[in-house]
Structure formats: C-alpha cells, structure tokens
C-alpha positions in Angstrom: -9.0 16.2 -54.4 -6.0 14.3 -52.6 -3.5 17.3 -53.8 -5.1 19.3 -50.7 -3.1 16.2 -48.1 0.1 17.1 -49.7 -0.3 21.1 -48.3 1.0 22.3 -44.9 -1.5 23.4 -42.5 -3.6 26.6 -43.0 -6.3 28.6 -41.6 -9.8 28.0 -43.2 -13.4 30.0 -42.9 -16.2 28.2 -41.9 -18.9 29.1 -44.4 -21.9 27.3 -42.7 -22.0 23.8 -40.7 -21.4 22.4 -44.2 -19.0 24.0 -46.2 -16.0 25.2 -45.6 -13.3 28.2 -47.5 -10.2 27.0 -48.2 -7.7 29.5 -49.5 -6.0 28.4 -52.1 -6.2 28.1 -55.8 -7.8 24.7 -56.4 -7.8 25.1 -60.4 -5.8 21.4 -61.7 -6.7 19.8 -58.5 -8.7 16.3 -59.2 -12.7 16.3 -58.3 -13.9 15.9 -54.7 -16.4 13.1 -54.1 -16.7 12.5 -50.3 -15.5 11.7 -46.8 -12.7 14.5 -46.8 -11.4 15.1 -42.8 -10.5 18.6 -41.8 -8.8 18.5 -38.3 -8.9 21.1 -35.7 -5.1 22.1 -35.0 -4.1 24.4 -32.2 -1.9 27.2 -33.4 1.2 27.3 -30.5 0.9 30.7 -29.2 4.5 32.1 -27.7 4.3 33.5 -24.7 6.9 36.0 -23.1 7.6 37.0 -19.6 9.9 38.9 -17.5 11.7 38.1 -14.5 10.3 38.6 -10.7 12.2 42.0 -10.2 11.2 43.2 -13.3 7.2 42.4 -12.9 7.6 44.3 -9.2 9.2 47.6 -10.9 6.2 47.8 -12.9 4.2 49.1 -14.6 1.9 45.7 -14.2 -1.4 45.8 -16.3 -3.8 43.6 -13.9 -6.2 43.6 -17.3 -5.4 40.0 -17.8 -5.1 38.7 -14.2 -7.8 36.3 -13.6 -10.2 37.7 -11.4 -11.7 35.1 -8.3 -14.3 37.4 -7.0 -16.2 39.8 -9.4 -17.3 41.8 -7.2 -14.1 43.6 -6.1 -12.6 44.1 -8.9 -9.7 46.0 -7.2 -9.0 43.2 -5.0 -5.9 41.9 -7.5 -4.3 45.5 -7.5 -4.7 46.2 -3.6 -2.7 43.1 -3.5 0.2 44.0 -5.4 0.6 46.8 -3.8 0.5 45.3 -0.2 2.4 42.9 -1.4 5.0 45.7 -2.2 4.7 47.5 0.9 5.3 44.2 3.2 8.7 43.4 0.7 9.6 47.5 1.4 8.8 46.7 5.1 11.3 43.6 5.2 14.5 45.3 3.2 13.9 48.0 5.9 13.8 45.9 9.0 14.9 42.8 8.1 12.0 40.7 9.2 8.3 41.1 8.3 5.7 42.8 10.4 4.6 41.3 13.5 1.4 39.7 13.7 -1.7 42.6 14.2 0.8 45.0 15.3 -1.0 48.3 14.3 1.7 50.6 14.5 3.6 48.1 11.6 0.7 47.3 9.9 0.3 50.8 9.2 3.8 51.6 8.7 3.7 49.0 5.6 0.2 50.9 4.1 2.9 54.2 3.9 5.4 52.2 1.7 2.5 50.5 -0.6 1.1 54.2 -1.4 4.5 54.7 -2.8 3.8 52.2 -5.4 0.5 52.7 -7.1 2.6 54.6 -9.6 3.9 51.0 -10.7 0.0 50.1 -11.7 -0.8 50.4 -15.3 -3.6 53.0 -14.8 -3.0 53.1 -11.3 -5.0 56.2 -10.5 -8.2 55.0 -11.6 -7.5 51.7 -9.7 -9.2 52.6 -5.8 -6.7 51.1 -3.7 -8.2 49.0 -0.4 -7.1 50.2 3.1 -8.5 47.0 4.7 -7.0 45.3 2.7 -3.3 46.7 2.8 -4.1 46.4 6.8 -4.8 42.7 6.6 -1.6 41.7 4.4 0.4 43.7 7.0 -1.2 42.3 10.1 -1.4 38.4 9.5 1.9 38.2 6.9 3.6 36.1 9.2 0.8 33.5 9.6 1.1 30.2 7.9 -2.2 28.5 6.9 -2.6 24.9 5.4 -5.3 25.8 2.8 -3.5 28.9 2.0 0.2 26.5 1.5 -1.7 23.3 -0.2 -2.7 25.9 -2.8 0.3 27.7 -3.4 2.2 24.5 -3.3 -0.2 22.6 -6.3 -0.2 26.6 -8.1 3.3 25.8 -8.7 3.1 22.1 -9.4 0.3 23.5 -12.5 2.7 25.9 -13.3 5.7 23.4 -13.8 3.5 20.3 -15.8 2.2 23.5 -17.8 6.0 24.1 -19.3 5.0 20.5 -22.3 3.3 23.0 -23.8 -0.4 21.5 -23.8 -1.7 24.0 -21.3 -1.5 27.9 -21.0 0.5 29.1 -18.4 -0.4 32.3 -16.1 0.3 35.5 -17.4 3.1 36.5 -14.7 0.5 36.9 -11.6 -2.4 34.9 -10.1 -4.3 36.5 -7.3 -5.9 34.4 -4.7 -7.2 35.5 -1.4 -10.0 33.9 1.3 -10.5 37.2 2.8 -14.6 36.5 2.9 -13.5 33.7 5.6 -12.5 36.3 8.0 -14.9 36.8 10.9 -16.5 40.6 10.9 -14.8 41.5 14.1 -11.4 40.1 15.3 -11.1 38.4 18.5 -8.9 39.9 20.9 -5.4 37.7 20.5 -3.4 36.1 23.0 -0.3 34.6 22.2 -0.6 30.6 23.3 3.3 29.2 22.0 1.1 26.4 20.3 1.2 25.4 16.7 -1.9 26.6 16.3 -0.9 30.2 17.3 -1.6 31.8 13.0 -5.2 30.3 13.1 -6.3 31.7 16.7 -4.5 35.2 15.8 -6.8 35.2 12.2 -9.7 33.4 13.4 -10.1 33.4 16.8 -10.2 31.2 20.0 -13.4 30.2 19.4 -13.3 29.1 15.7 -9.6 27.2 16.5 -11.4 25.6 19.4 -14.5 24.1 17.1 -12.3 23.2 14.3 -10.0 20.9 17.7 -13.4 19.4 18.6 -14.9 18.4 15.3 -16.2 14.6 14.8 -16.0 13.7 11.4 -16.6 10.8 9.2 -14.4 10.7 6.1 -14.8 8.1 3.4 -12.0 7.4 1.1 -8.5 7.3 1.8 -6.4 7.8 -1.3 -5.1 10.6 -2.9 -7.6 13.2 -1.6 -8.0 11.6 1.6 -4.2 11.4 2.4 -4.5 15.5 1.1 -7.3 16.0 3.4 -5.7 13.6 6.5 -2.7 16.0 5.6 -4.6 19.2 6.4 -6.7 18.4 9.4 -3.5 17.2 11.6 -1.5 20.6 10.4 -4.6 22.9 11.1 -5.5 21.2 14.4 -9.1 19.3 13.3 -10.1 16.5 15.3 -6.8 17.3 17.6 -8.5 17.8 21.1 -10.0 15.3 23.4 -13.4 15.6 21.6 -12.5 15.5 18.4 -12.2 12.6 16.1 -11.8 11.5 12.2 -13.4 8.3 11.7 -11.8 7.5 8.1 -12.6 4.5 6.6 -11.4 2.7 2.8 -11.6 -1.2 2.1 -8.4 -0.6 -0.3 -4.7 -2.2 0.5 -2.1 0.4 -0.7 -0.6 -1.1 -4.0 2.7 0.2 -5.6 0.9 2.4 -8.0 -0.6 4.4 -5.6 2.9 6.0 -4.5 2.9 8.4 -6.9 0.0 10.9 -5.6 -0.9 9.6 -2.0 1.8 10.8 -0.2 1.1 9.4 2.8 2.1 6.2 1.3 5.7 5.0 1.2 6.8 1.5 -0.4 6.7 0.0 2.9 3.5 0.6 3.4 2.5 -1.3 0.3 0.2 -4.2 1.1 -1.5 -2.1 4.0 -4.7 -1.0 4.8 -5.1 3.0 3.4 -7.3 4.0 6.0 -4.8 3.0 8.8 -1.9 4.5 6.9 -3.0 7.9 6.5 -4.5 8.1 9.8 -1.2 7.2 11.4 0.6 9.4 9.2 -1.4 12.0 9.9 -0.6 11.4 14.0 3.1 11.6 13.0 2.2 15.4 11.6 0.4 16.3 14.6 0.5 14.0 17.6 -3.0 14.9 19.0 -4.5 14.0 16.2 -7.2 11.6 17.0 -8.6 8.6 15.1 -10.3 5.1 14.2 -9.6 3.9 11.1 -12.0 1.1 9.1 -11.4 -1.4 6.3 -14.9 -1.6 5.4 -17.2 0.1 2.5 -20.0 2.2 3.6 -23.1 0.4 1.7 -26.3 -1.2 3.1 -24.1 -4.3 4.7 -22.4 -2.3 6.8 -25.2 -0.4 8.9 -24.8 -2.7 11.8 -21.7 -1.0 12.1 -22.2 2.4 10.8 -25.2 3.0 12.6 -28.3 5.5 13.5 -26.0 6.3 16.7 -22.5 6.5 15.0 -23.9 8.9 11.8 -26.0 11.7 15.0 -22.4 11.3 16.5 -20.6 13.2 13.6 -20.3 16.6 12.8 -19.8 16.5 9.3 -19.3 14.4 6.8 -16.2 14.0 4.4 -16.4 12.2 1.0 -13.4 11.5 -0.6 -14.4 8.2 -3.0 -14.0 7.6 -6.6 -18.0 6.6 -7.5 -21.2 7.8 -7.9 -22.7 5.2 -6.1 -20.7 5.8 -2.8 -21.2 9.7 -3.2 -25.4 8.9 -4.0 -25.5 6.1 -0.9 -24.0 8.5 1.5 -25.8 11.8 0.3 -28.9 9.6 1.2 -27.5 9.0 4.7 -26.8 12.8 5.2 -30.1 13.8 4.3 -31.8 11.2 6.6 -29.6 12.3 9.5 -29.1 16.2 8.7 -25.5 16.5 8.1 -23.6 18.7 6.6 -21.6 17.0 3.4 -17.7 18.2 1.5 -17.8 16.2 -1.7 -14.4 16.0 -3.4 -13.0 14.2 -6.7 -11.1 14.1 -9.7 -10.8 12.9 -13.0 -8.0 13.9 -15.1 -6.5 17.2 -14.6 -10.6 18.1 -13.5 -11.4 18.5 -10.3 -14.6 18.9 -8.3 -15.5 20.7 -4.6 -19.1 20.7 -3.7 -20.0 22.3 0.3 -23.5 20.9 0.8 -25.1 22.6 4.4 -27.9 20.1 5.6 -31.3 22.2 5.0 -30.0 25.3 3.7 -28.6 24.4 0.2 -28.8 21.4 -2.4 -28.3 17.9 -2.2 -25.5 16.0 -4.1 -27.8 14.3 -6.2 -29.7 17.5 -7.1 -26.6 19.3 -8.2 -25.5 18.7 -12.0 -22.1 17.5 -12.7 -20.9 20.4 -15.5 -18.0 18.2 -16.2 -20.3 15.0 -17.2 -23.4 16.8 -18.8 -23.3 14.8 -22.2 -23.6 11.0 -22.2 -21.9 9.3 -25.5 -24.6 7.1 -26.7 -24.0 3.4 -27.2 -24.2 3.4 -30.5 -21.6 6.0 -31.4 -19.2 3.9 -28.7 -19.6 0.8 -30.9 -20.0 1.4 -34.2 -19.5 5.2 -35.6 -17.1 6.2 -33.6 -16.1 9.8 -34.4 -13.2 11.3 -31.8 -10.7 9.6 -29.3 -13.2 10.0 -26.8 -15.1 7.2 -28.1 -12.7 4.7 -28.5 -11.5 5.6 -25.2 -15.0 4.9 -23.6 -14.9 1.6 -26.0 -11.6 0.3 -24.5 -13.1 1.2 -20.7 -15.9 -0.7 -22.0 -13.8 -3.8 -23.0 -11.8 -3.8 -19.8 -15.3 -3.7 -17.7 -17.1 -6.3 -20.4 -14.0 -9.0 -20.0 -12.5 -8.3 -16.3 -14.9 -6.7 -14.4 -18.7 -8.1 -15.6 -17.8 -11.2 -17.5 -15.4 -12.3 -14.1 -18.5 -11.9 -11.6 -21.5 -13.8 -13.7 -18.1 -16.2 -13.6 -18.2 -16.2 -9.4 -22.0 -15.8 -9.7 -21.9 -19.4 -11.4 -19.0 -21.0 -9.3 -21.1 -19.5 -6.0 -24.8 -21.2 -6.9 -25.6 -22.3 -10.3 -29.0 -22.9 -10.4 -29.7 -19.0 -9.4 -27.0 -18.2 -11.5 -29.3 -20.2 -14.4 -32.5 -19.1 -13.6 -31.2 -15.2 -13.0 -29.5 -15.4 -17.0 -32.9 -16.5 -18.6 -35.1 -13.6 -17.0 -32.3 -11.4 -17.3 -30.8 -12.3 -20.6 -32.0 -13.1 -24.2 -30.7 -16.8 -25.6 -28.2 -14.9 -27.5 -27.0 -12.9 -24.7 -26.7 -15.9 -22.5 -24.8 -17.9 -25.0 -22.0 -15.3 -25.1 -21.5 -15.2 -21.2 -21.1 -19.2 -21.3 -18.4 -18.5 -24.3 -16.7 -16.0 -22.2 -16.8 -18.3 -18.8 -15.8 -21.1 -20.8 -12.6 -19.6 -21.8 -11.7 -18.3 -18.4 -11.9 -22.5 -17.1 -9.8 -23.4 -19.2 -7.5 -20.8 -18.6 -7.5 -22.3 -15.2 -7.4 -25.8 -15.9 -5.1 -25.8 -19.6 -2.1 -24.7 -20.1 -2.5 -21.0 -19.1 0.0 -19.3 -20.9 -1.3 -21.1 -24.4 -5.3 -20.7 -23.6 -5.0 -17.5 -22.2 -3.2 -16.3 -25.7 -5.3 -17.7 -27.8 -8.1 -16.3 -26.7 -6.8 -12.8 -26.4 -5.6 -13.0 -30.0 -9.2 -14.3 -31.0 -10.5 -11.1 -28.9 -8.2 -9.2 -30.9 -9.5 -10.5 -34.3 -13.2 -10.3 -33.1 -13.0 -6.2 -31.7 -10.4 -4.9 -34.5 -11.1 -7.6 -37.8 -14.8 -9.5 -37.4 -16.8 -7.0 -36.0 -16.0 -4.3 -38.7 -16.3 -6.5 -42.1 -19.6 -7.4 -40.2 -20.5 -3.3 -40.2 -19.5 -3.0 -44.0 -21.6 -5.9 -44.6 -24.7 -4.2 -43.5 -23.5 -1.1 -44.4 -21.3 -0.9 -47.7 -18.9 2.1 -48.5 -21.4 2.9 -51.0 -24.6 3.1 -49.2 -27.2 5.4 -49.8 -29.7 6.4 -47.6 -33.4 7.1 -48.9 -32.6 10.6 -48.7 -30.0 10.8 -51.0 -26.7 11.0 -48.8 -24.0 8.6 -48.0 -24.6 6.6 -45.1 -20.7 6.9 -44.9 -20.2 10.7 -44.0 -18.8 13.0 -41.8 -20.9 12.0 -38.7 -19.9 8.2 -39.8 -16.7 7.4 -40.3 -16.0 4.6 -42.3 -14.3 1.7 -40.8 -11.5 -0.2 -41.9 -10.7 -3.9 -40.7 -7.3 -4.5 -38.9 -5.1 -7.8 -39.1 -3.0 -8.1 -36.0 0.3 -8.0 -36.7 3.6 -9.1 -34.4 5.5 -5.9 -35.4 3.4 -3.5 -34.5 3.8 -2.2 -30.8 0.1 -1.0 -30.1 -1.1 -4.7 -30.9 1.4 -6.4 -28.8 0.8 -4.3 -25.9 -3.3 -5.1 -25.9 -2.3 -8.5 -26.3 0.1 -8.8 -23.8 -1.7 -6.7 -21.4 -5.4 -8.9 -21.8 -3.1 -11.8 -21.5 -1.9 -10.5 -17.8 -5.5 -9.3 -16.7 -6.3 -12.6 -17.5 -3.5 -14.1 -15.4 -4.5 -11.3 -12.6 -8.1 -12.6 -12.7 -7.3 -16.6 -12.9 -5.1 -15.9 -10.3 -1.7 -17.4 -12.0 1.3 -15.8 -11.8 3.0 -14.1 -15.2 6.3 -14.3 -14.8 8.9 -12.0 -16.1 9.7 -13.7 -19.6 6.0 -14.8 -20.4 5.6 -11.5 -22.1 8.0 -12.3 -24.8 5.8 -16.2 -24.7 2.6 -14.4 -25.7 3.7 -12.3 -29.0 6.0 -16.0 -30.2 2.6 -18.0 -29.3 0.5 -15.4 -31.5 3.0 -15.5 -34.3 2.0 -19.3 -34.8 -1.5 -18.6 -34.3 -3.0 -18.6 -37.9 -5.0 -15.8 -38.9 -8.8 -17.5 -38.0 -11.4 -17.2 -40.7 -13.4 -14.4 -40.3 -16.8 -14.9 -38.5 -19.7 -12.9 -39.3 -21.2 -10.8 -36.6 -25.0 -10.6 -36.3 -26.6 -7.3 -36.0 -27.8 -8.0 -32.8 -23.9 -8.4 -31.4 -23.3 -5.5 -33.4 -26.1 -3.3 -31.6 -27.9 -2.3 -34.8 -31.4 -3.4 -34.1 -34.0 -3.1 -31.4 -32.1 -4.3 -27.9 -34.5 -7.5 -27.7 -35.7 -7.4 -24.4 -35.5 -11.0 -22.5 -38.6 -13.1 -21.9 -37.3 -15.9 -19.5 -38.5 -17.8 -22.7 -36.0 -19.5 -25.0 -36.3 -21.7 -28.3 -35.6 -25.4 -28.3 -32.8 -24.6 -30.5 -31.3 -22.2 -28.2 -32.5 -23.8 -25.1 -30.2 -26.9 -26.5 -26.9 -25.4 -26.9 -27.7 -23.2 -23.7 -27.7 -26.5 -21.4 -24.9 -28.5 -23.7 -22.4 -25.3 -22.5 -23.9 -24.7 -19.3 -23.8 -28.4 -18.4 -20.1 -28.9 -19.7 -19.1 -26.1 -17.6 -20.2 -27.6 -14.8 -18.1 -30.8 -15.2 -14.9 -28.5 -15.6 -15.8 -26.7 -12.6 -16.7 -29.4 -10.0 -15.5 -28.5 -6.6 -14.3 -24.9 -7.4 -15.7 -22.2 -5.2 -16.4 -18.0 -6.4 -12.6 -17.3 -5.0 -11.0 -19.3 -7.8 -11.3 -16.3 -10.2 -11.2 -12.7 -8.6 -12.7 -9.3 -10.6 -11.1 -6.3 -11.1 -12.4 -2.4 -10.3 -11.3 -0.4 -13.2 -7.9 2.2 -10.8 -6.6 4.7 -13.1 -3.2 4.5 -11.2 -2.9 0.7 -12.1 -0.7 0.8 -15.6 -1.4 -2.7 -16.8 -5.6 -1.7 -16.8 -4.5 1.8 -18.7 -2.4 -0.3 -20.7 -4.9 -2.0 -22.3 -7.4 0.3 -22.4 -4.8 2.7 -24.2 -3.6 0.5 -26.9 -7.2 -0.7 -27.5 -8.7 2.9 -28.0 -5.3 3.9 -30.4 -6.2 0.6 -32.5 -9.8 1.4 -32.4 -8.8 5.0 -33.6 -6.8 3.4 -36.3 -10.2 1.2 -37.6 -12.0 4.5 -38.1 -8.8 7.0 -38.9 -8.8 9.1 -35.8 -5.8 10.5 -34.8 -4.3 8.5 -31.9 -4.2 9.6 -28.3 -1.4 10.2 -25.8 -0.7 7.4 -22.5 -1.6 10.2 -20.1 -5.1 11.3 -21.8 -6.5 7.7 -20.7 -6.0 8.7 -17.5 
C-alpha cells in the first residue's frame, strides 16, 4: 500500500494497540503486507496575544494561568490586582511605595479594589488583603532568588519563540510568600546592601544566612549560578561565614557559554578559584577557600570528620550520580542538611533534603530517569532516536572513555592488568580490548594521521556495515517466529547496512570527529588542515570485505560470564597480542594516552555522538535528530 506515502499528513483514530483508522478511500490502492511506519506529528498550534496595556485593561481570564500552589487558588488574581494598584500608586506619585509604610501600603489596596472589575468573573474571585498589603509594603525590595527567576522566565520565554515549546499564555504567577516569617521583625534601616532582606526577613534570618559555613561541590554552571547568589544575598559574607567550594575541572573554552563567571581569560584555570573570586568581586565580604580536588574516598585526609561537623550545610552542584550517592552517604553519617541541584537538557532538578526529618538522596526516585533502555534495544532493535542516541554515548564511552583506561591500566602494571582481564573478562572479551589497545599504539608510534584513519573508517564499516548484515544473517527479513509473526515488526525495525560514503556530511563528521578524539587521547596535535587529510585518506581506503560478527559481539545470546579459565586456542592468540603489545610499549608510562569524561558543552564529543546516532537512525529508518537534542 505505498500510495498511502505519496498523501499529506492527516489525523488518524487509533482503533486498538493494533490497528489503526485511516480516513480515506483506500479502494485501487495495492495490498498491505507489513512493516508500514505511522509517525507521531505535532500539529503547530497558533497562538495569539495582546500587548502589555491591553492584558492590564482587562478583562484577564486567570482560567489558564498556571497555578504554583493549589491551595490558594486566588493567589494569581490577588496578584494582578496588587500588581495594578502599585502601577496606580506610581503614575500617582511618581515613585513606588516606601518599604512597610502602612499608610502607602494601604493607600495602594484602595486603587487595586478599583480593579477587580478587570477580572474575568471577578466577583466570585475572593480578593486577598494580605496579600495586596505585602505587594505594597516590600515592592521596592530586590531579592536574588526572586531576579534569577524572573531573569531565566524571560530567557524561556525568548528560546520558546523556534517554535518547539509552548510559550505562556500572557501571565505567569510566581510568589514565595510561604517563606515569610509569621510575624515581621521590627525594621531598622542599616544603609547596607543587605537593607531588602532584613526589612522582609528580619535581623535575625539576614544575620544566619551572613554566618553560614557551607561546603559546595561543583563549580560550573550551577555552581557559578549559586556563587552568584550567595555573594548578592549576603551568605557566607560575615566573619563566621564561609563557602568552601571545591571542583578538579580547568575552565575550557566551551564552558563560556553558560558559566558566567567564566571569561576567555580565565580559560585554563581552576573553576573552583574562578567563581569564588568572582563571586568576591560581587560582594567583597564574601568569604572563601577554594579546592582543586574531588570529594571521593582518597581525599578524606583532607576532607575530614572535623572539616564535614564544621559545615552547616551542604551544597551539591556535580554532574554524577556517583558524586551525589558518595556525598549523600557523608551527610547522613554526619547529619547534615543537603541542596541537590542538576540538569540535563532543558530538565532540571532541586531536591532540599533536612538531615532526620525527610528522605535521603538515594531514597528519592529520579521522575526524569524512571525507565532504563535495555541493552538489547540500544544494540540491535533500536526503535526511536533515543536509542541511537544512548548507542552513540555508548560508542564515545566504549572507545574514549573505557577502552583508553584498560589502555593506562596496561601501560601502569601489566601483569595486574593480565590477571584482572581473565577473571573479569571472557577470551573473547579479552581479545577485543587487545584489538582496541593495539590500534591506539600504533596510533602513537605510526604515522598518526594514516593509522588513526584507518581505523576510524574500519569503526565506521564495523558499527554502520558489519554489524548489521551480521543481524540479518541471524535474523532474515523473512523470519518467522514459532508464533506466527514476523520477527521483523513494529517493535523491530529492520535494519539496513550503510556504506560510508565521502559525500555525505553525517559520515565525514563521525569520521573526522573519532579521528580528533583519537588525537585528543594519543595526545597529538590535529592541526587545522588535517580534517580535510582524513576524508582524502578514506577516499583511498577500499571498501574492506565484510566480516561476520558473532552473536556473542552482537549481544544475542546468554552474556557468558568469565571463568578466569581460557582455551588453549584462545589462551594462544591472547598472549601472541598481549606479548606484542608489550614490545611496542616498552618504556611508556599510563600518561602517554589520557581518557576522556563524556562534557556535554565539549562540541567535538557531541559531534560524534550526533552524527553516529543520525547514521544509526538512518540503518533502522528513524527520523534523524536535531544538534541540540544530543545535548
């Protein structure tokens, strides 16, 4: 039934999890067999608004306002209408009310009750008199948390005009009025910087948040954010408080584009000294000691029993679980309270975790990673972009990040490095990691630029070509299972083998870009016309012959588990490679080859993990994803 690809794009019924109602007359249209694709497309939806004037003359129907706390529901309205009252206020006296003056405050309540007129419903709508009050007395104030989230409101609001996202319809409402104390302090004017939070919060509270010792790991782009907020509100600015911030990072160019704190400059220097020093430009009492070391079982001499009682509360701003899990341990051992923060994507995460009164880290689910794409489905079936996505991640880690430290494992002892590989690993297992290493020497010691080619064009033919004629050979197009049904379905996608191919700018750019990972990790420079080297050195590599794939490379048996026992056979070749890897590597030391962390803000690692996942989509005919999905 190939007439129905030639048809624009159309709303269908879903009958059942099977079938499908497509409306249109189908009578001439040729017989359909199998494997048809239905994608989901998202129907643009136009969206209209009117300018600022117009949305404060009203009438303004708060029905699709998003609502933060459910239970006031009439917070969003009593807002507006202060809001109108303290604008009244203004064109009246040409300045806004002055902070918790009564008289004014109450003055501005008289000119809001003018407006609840301009409230769809309005007279249903129960306006708040605290409320108003509160508007009116603090509008003058400036608060950090309150700026950093109008200020990345807008930034939403702005990326939001591609299209991809739905913007907010005219008004958001957002208000922290549940972190007021029940009873305001008196307020004396102090003619400090600090003058908004002692009016709203009190003496007191300003005074605790000056003498706060905290411990923040991670200094990148939520760190700087958070370094950013402490010196403007006053934390750790006394001569008790303190931020100890440490991060074992160097700032690299990529990271100027969301850590602020960072200018180009600064590139080559230690984060965690950066954005404390920063952060003493914004407020010069800001206190600090800044580290350059990772907070992990080898560094408890210096993060010790004394230094974790010292703190107050602890601050994590990393980018793994492993961090977050080591020092969630260290916070339940010592009774601290913990602010988790991260991000991944345009997600974001903010977990508050008060030492024995709520959860730990590790006890709380992640919503955002509650299904775990099973190996198989990454390897072999692959069904959405998501998977070939997690595939290319998986080729970066397999090549750069594992394959480069069993490399330094090797270079550093051997004979552990032997002895852990055959309790760890089966023969065949084994085998491939002396393959890999073995191409990474003679990177080193051969002409780079030629070895380092060849053997990303011969990963190239083994991901994209080898590996899936070595699928269809176990599993033909036509396979039948017992029950009746294609092996080949909707849940398995069939595969199709890919050739590389010189013109085409997806295969040049995973080329290129294993090429200079390779160089990165081999520690040779790629110089600036060596990119242009790489696709004329492919073009006279001839296409190698295909080479089958077992199933147990392919991950469709049993995982074998290893036995530390190996066959003579195996045992043979094992000790022929391991021995002539040896010779080539007499004298070196683990620092000739260096690993690489998967960053999402380093291009050439997104690079290749991009093109890779769109040339994996292309072997299973799913529809290609955008540069910034990746990361």
């Amino acid at each position: 039934m190939t007439e129905l690809n030639k048809l624009d794009q159309m709303q269908i019924e879903v009958e059942n999890r099977k079938s499908i109602i497509i409306p249109i007359d189908s009578t001439g249209f040729n017989k359909y067999i199998k494997n048809g694709l239905v994608e989901s497309v998202k129907v643009p939806k136009e969206r209209k608004f009117v300018s600022l004037e117009q949305s404060l003359n009203g009438p303004t129907d708060f029905s699709d306002i998003p609502v933060q706390d459910y239970s006031d529901i009439n917070i969003p309205a009593s807002i507006y209408i202060g809001l109108h009252g303290i604008l009244d206020f203004f064109a009246k006296n040409g300045r806004l009310p002055y902070i918790r003056d009564e008289e004014e405050a109450k003055e501005c309540f008289a000119f809001a009750e003018k407006h609840v007129s301009s409230i769809k419903n309005g007279e249903n709508i129960n306006i708040e008199y605290k409320t108003l009050l509160l508007m009116a007395r603090f509008s003058r104030c400036e608060l950090t948390h309150m700026t950093s989230f109008i200020g990345g409101a807008a930034a939403q609001e702005v990326l939001k005009y591609v299209g991809k996202y739905t913007p907010l319809n005219q008004w958001l409402c957002y208000e922290t009025v549940s972190t007021l104390p029940d009873e305001l302090e008196p307020y004396k004017k102090t003619e400090t910087r600090y003058d908004d939070y002692i009016a709203i919060y009190g003496e007191k509270t300003m005074s605790n948040m000056r003498d706060m010792k905290l411990f923040m790991i991670g200094a990148g782009a939520l760190g700087c954010e958070l370094i950013k907020g402490y010196s403007l509100m006053g934390t750790c600015c006394s001569p008790k408080g303190h931020l100890h911030c440490t991060d074992n990072d160097l700032i690299e160019w990529t990271n100027l584009n969301r850590q602020f704190l960072f200018r180009q400059t600064d590139i080559g220097k230690p984060k965690s000294d950066t954005a404390c020093k920063a952060g003493k430009v914004i407020n010069e009492e800001f206190n600090y000691t800044a580290y350059k070391d990772l907070v992990v079982v080898e560094t408890d001499y210096k993060f010790n029993s004394k230094f974790w009682k010292e703190q107050d509360t602890i601050i994590g701003a990393v980018d793994n679980m492993a961090a977050r899990r080591y020092v969630n341990a260290k916070c339940i051992r010592y009774k601290k309270n913990f602010l988790d923060s991260g991000t991944l994507g345009p997600r974001c995460n903010n977990t508050v975790i008060i030492a024995n009164k709520s959860k730990t880290f590790t006890s709380i689910p992640d919503p955002g990673n509650n299904t775990q794409i099973p190996l198989c489905t990454v390897k072999n079936f692959p069904t959405r972009i998501e998977h070939t996505i997690e595939w290319g991640r998986s080729i970066f880690n397999d090549y750069f990040g594992t394959g480069i430290k069993e490399m330094q494992e090797m270079l550093k002892n051997p004979k552990e490095f032997m002895e852990k590989m055959k309790s760890s690993q089966t023969a065949f297992g084994f085998i491939q990691i002396l393959e890999r290493i073995k191409h990474f020497v003679y990177g080193k010691t051969k002409s780079p630029i030629e070895e380092c080619t060849a053997y990303g064009k011969k990963i190239f033919d083994y991901v994209f070509r080898d590996c899936i004629l070595s699928l269809l050979a176990v599993h033909p197009l036509d396979e039948v299972q017992e029950n009746g049904i294609s092996f080949w379905g909707v849940s398995r996608r069939p595969p199709t083998p890919i050739n590389y191919d010189s013109t085409n700018a997806l295969h040049n750019l995973f080329l290129t870009s294993f090429v200079k990972l390779l160089f990165r990790v081999l520690k040779k420079e790629f110089k600036k016309d060596d990119g242009d080297k790489v696709i004329e050195i492919a073009k006279t590599l001839t296409d190698t012959k295909s080479v089958k794939v077992s199933k147990e490379e392919l991950d469709l048996e049993e995982e074998k588990k290893p036995t530390g026992v190996f066959s003579e056979s195996d045992l043979k070749v094992i000790n022929e490679k391991y021995e002539e890897l040896l010779a080539l590597t007499k004298g070196w030391s683990e620092e000739e080859v260096i690993s690489i962390e998967f960053e999402k803000d380093d291009d050439l690692i997104i690079d290749l993990i991009h093109s890779g996942a769109n040339i994996r989509a292309d072997n299973y005919n799913i529809k290609q994803v955008i540069l910034y999905m990746i990361m």
